[in-house]
C-alpha positions as CSV (number, residue, x, y, z in Angstrom):
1,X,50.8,90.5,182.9
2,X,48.8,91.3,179.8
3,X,45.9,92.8,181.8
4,X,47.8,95.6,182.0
5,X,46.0,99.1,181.7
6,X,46.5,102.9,182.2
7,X,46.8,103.7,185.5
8,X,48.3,100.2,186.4
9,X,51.6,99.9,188.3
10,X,54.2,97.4,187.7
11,X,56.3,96.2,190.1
12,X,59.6,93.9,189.2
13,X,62.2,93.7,191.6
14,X,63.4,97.1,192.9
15,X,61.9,98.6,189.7
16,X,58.3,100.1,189.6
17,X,56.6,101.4,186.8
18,X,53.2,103.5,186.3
19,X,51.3,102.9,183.5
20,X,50.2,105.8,181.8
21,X,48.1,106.3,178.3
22,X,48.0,103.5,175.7
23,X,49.9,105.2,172.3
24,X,49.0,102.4,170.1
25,X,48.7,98.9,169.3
26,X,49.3,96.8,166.3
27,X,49.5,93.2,165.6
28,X,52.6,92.1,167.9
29,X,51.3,94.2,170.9
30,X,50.5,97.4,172.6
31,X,52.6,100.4,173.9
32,X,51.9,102.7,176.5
33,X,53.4,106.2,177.3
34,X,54.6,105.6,181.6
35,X,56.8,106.4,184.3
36,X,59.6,104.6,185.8
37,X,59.3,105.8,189.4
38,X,61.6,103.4,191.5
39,X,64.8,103.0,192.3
40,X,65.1,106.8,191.0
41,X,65.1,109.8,193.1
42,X,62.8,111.8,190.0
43,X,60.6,110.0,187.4
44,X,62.0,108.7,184.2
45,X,59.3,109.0,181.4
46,X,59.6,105.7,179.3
47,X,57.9,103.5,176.9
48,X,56.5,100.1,178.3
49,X,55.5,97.7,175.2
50,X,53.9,94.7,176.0
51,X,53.2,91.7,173.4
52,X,49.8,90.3,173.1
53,X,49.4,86.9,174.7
54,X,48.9,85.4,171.9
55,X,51.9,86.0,170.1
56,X,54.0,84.7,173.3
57,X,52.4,81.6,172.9
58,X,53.9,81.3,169.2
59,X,57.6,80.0,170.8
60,X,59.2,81.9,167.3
61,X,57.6,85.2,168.3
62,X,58.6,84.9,171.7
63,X,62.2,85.1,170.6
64,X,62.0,87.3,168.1
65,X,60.5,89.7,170.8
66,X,63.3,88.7,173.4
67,X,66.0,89.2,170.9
68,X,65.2,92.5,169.9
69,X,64.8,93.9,172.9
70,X,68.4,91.9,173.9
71,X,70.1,93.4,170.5
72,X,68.2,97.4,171.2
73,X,69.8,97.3,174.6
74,X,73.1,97.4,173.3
75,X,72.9,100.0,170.8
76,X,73.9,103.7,171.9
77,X,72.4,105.5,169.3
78,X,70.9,109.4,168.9
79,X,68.3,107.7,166.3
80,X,67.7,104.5,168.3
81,X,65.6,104.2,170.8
82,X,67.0,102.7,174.0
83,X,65.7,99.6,175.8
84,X,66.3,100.0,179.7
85,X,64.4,97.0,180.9
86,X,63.5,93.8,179.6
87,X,61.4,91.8,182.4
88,X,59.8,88.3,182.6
89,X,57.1,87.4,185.1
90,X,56.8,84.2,186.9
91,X,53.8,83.7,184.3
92,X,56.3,84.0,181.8
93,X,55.4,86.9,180.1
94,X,57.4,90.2,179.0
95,X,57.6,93.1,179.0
96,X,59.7,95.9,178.1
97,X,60.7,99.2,179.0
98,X,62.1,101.9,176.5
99,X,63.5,105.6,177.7
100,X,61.1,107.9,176.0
């Protein structure tokens, strides 16, 4: 999944996302500004930040990126920003999914 580009669409299980513009990258990956458009009726604007293939090859990384995402999806906070989805492809890599 790391070929993923604006305009793109994601599709994992009943969810679908559409990539939109690329906000910014940095050393663990790169985040784009997109829309989660199924299973809703309307279009949810969210975050999708995707890790750079090499830094899920480094196994420690890997976690690190799982576990935060794991830890931000249970916070409920005004100042936090929420995780909605958090989704592994057959190929192994992730992906996640923050409300905007």
């Amino acid at each position: 999944m790391s070929n993923i580009e604006t305009g793109g669409r994601i599709k994992h299980g009943d969810d679908e996302y559409v990539i939109g513009d690329e906000l910014g990258k940095g050393g663990f990956g790169r985040v784009f500004k997109s829309e989660r458009i199924r299973p809703l009726r309307s279009p949810v604007p969210v975050v999708v930040k995707v890790p750079h293939p090499d830094v899920m090859k480094d196994p420690i990384l890997a976690q690190k990126f799982a576990r935060k995402a794991r830890i931000l999806a249970n916070i409920r906070h005004p100042n936090v920003v929420r995780i909605i989805a958090y989704l592994e492809f057959e190929d192994g890599e992730p992906l996640c999914a923050n409300v905007a």
